[in-house]
C-alpha positions as CSV (number, residue, x, y, z in Angstrom):
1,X,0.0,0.0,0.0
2,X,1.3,3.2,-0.8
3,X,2.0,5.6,2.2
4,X,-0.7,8.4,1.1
5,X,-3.0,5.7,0.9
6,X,-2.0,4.4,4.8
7,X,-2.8,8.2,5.6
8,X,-5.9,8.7,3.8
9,X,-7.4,5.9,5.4
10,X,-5.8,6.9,8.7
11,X,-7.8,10.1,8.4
12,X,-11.3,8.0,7.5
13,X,-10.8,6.0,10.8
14,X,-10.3,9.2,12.8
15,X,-13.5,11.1,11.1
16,X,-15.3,7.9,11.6
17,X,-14.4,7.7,15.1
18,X,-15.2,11.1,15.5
19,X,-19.1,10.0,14.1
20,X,-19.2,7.3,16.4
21,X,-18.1,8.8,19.6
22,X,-20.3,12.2,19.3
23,X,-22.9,9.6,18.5
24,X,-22.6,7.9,21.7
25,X,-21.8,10.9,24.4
26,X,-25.1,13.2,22.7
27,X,-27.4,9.8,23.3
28,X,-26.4,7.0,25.5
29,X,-29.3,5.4,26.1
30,X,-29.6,5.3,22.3
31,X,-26.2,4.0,22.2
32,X,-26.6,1.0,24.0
33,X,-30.0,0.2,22.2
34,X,-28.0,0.2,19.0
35,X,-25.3,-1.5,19.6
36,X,-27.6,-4.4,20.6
37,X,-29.6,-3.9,17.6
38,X,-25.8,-4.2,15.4
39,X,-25.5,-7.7,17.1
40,X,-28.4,-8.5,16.5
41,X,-28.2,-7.3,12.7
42,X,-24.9,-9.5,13.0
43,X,-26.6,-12.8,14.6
44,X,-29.3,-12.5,11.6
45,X,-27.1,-12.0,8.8
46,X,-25.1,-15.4,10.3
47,X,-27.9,-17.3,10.9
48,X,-28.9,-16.5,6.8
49,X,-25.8,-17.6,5.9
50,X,-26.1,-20.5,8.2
51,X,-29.5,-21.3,6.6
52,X,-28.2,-20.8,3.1
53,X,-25.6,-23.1,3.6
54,X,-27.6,-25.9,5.0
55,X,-29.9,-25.3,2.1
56,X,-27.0,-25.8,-0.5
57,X,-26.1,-29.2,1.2
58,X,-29.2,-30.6,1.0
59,X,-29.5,-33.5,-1.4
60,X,-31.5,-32.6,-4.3
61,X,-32.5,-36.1,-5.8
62,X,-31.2,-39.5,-6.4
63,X,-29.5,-38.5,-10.2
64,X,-28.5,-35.4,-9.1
65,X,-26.5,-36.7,-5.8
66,X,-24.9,-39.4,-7.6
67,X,-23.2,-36.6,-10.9
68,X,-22.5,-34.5,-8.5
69,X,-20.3,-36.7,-5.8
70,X,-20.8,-38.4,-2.6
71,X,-23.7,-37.5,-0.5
72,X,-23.6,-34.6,1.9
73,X,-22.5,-35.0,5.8
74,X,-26.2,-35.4,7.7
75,X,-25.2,-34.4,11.2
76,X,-22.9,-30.6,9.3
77,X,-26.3,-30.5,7.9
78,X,-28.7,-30.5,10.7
79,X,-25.8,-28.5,12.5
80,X,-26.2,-25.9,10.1
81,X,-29.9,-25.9,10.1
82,X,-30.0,-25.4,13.9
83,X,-27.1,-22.9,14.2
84,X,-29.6,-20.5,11.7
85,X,-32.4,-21.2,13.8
86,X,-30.4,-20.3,17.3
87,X,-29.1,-17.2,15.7
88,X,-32.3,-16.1,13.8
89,X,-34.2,-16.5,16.5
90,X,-32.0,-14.8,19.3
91,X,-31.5,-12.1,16.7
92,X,-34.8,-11.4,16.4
93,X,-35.7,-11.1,20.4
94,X,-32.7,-8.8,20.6
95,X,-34.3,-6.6,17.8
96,X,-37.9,-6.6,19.4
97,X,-36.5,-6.5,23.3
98,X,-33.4,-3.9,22.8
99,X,-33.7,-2.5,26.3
100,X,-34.3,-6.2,28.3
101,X,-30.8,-7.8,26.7
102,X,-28.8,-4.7,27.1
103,X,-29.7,-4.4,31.0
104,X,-29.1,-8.3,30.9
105,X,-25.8,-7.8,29.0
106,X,-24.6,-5.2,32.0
107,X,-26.0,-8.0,34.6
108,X,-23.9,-10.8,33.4
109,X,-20.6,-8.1,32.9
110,X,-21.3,-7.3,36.3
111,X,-21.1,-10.7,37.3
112,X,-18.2,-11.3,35.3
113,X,-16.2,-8.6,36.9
114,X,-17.5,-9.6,40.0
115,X,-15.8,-12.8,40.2
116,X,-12.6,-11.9,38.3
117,X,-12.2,-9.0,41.3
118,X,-12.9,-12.2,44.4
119,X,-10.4,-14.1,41.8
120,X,-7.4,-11.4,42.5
121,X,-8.8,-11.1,46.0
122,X,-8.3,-14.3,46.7
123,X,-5.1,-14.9,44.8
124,X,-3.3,-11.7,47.0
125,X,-4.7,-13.4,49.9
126,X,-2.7,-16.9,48.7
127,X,0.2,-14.5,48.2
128,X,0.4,-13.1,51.4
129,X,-0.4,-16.9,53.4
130,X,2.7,-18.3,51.2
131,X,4.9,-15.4,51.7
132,X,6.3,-13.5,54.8
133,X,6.6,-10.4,52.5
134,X,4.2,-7.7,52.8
135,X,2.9,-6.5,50.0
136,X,2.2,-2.3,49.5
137,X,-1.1,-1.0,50.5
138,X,-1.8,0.4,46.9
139,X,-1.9,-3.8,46.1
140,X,-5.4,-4.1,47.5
141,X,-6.7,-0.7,45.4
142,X,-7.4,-2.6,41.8
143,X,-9.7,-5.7,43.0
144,X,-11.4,-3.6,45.7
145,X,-12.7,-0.7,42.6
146,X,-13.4,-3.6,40.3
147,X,-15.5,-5.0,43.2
148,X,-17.2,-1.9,44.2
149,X,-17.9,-1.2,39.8
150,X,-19.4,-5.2,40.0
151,X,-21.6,-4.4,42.4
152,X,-22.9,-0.7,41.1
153,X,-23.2,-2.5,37.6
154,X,-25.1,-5.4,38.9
155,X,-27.5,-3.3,41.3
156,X,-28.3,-0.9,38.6
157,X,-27.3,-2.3,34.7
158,X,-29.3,0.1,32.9
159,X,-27.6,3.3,34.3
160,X,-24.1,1.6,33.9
161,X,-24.8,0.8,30.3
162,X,-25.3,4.3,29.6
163,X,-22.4,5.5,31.7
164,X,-20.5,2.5,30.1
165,X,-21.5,4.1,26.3
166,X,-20.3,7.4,27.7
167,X,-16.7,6.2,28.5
168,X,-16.7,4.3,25.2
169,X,-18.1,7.2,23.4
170,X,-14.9,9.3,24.9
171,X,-12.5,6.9,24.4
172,X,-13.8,7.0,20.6
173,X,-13.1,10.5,20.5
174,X,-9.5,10.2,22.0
175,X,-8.7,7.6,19.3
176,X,-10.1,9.6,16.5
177,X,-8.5,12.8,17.4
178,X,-5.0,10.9,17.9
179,X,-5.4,8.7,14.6
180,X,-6.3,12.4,12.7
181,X,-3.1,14.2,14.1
182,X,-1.2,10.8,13.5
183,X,-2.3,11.0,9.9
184,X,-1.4,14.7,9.8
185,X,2.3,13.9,11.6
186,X,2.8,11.4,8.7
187,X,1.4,13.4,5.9
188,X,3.8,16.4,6.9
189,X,6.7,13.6,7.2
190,X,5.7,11.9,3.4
191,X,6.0,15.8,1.9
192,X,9.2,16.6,3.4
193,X,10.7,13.5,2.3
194,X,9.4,13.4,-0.8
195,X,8.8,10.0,-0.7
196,X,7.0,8.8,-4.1
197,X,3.1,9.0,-3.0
């Protein structure tokens, strides 16, 4: 790829991030609703595909089976078949129930975090039975603000998935704004070379 080209798309990510984060920080709530509708617009278009290729290894007919080859695997088949079901079907409760599976989607990430913060509680605590060294105070700081973020995810999902869009919607903007002046950095660089563009 030619090095103009590298910037030009550098540039498209950064605008594009730009779109996406102003998106997310002007409407959270929309923002989570959306991004469980792209999953789910993601789960359909696999299930199609799922479904169309179950339908294209179906036998057609006895004359047809036998020109073409050997006959198709049963079990890939049915496989296929309920693979296209599973994801049509969850697709299409996440497109009619947006707001249930996002606050269920912060539920189990609160979870989640919940037990990976007991997980490094209890592994300092294993450290500190096995070894006579004490460990600094500041130690005990990460597990005990993953717990405490568990637990305000957990108690109240829906809130945290907007806050959660918020942060993600800023950290879009950082990106973008740093891919943009990284573009710019490397256009000025390309011109003062004169490297062939």
């Amino acid at each position: 790829m030619k090095a103009i080209s590298y910037v030009r798309y550098a540039a498209l990510r950064g605008v594009l991030g730009i779109v996406l984060g102003v998106f997310l920080l002007v409407n959270p709530e929309a923002g989570v609703r959306t991004l469980v509708r792209l999953l789910a617009a993601i789960l359909l278009v696999g299930g199609l595909f799922a479904l169309y290729f179950a339908f294209k290894k179906a036998p057609q007919n006895d004359t047809a089976r036998t020109s073409r080859g050997p006959e198709p695997d049963k079990g890939l088949q049915r496989l296929l078949y309920m693979t296209s079901l599973v994801f049509i079907v969850f697709a299409l409760l996440l497109l009619l129930f947006p707001a249930f599976f996002a606050g269920l989607t912060m539920f189990l990430t609160g979870i989640i975090i919940l037990l990976s913060s007991l997980t490094q509680i209890t592994g300092i605590i294993q450290f500190r039975k096995a070894n006579p060294v004490g460990l600094p105070w500041y130690i005990y700081i990460n597990p005990v603000i993953i717990l405490i973020l568990s637990l305000v995810i957990m108690l109240n999902p829906f809130d945290s998935a907007a806050t959660l869009v918020i942060f993600a919607g800023i950290i879009c903007l950082v990106y973008a704004v740093t891919e943009i002046v990284q573009a710019i950095v490397q256009y000025r660089l390309i011109r003062k070379s004169k490297t062939p563009v």
